[in-house]
N, C-alpha and C positions, 0 to 999 in steps of 0.2 A: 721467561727469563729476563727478559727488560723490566717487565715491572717490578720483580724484586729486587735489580739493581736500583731502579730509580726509588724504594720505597728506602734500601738502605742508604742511597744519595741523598733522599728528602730528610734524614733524620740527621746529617751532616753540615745542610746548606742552607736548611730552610723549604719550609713548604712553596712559598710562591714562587723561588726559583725554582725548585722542580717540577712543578706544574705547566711553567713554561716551554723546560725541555721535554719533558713528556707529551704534551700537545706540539713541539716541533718534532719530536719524533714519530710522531703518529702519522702528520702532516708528508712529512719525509718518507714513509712508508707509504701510504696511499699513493705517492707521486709516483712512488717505483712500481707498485701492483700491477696496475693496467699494460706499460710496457714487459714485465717480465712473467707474470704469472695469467692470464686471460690468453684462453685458448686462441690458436690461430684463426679460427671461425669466427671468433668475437671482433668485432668493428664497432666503429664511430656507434653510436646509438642501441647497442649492445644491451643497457641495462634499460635504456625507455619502452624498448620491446618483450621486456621480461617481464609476464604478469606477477611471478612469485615477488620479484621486486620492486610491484609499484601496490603493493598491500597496504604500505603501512602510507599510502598517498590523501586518506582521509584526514590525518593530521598536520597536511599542508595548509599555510594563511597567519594571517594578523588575529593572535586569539588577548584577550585577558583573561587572568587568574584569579580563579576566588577559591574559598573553602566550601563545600556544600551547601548548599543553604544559603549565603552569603549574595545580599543581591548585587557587591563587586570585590574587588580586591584591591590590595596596591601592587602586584605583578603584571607583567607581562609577557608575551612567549613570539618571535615570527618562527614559523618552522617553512624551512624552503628545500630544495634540491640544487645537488652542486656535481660537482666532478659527473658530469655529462648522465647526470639523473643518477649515479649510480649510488649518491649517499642522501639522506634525509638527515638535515642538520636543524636544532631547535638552539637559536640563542633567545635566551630569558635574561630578566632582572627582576628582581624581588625586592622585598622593603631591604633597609639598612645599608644599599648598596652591595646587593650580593649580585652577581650576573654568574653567568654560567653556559655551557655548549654540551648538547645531545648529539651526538653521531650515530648513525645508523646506518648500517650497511649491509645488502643481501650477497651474498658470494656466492657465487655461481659453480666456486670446486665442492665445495661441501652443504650445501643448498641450504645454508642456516641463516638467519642474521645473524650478526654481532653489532654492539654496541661498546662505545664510551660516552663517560659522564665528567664533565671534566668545571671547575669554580673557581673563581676569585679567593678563593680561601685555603686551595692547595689542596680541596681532594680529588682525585680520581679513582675510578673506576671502568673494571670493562666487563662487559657483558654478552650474553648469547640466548638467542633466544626464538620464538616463532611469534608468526605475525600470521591472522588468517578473518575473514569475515569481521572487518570493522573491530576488531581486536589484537593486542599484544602484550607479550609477557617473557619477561628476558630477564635470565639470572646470573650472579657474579658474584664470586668469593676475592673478599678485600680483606683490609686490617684497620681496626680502630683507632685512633689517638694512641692509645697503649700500648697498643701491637694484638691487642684480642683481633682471634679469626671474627669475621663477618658473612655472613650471606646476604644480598642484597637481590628483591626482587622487585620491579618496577613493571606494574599492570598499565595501559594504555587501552581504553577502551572508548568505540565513538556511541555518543549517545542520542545523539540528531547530528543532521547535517550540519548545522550549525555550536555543537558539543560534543569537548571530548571530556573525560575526565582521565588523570596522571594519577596513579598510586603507590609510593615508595613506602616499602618495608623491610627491615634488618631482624633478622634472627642470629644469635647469638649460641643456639644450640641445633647447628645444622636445618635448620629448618621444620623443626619441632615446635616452636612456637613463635610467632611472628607481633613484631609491634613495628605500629603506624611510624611515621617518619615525614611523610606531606600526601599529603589528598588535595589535588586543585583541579574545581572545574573550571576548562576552557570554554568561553564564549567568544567564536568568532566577532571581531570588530568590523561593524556596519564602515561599509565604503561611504 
């Protein structure tokens, strides 16, 4: 319900102001979660000791971005932990000055993850999805430039200790046929 008032808000005010309120309202919500919704059992350290929520902990660190193949790139990615381990957060920047924030987060009421995707350019997205054995894969229905439905599926797979590779794809017809959108392998950056 929020996001289709902020997508009908964003077509009113502009993209980059609603990407602001929608990432402070997202902010604004996680701040309330922990006190109101986490069961009584749940305490300080809650999510560091939940293995289902520390899955997706191989794509923690200082990585760079490249295309396949590519012996580098001009991106970059830190993916780190915040709210008391309980979200895995990626801020990037890409060429042209584009940045951007991944969130991720494991819930403990309905044992899923969810995610947003949130840029400098005013798009967001949110997501849902599972994370398991150095792999993940989260899907989320958006709106295009136009107003076309989208399906949006973002693979995350580790491919050595030191790589991961990010794969974003948009289908246009439920998910019947899928076209590329960014492919970047992550190469952890030597300390």
């Amino acid at each position: 319900m929020i996001l289709r008032y902020c997508m009908r808000f964003r077509a009113r005010v502009g993209a980059a102001f609603t990407s602001l309120l929608v990432a402070t309202l997202f902010a604004t919500l996680l701040a309330t979660l922990p006190a109101n919704q986490v069961s009584a059992q749940a305490g300080p350290g809650a999510c560091a000791g939940n293995a289902a929520g520390r899955e997706l902990d191989f794509w923690l660190g200082e990585w760079s971005i490249a295309p396949p193949g590519a012996a580098s790139g001009d991106a970059a990615s830190t993916v780190s932990l915040d709210l008391d381990k309980c979200l895995v957060v990626e801020n990037w920047r890409g060429g042209k000055s584009r940045t951007g924030k991944n969130i991720f987060g494991f819930s403990q009421e309905d044992k899923a993850w969810h995610g947003m995707f949130a840029d400098n350019e005013g798009r967001v997205h949110l997501f849902e999805g599972k994370v398991a054995a150095g792999s993940a894969d989260f899907r989320g229905n958006s709106r295009g430039r136009n107003g076309e439905p989208e399906l949006h599926r973002i693979r995350i797979s580790r491919l050595s200790p030191d790589q991961v590779e990010q794969i974003w794809e948009k289908s246009y017809d439920n998910g019947a046929t899928w076209s590329k959108v960014f492919d970047g392998v992550y190469s952890r950056r030597k300390q």
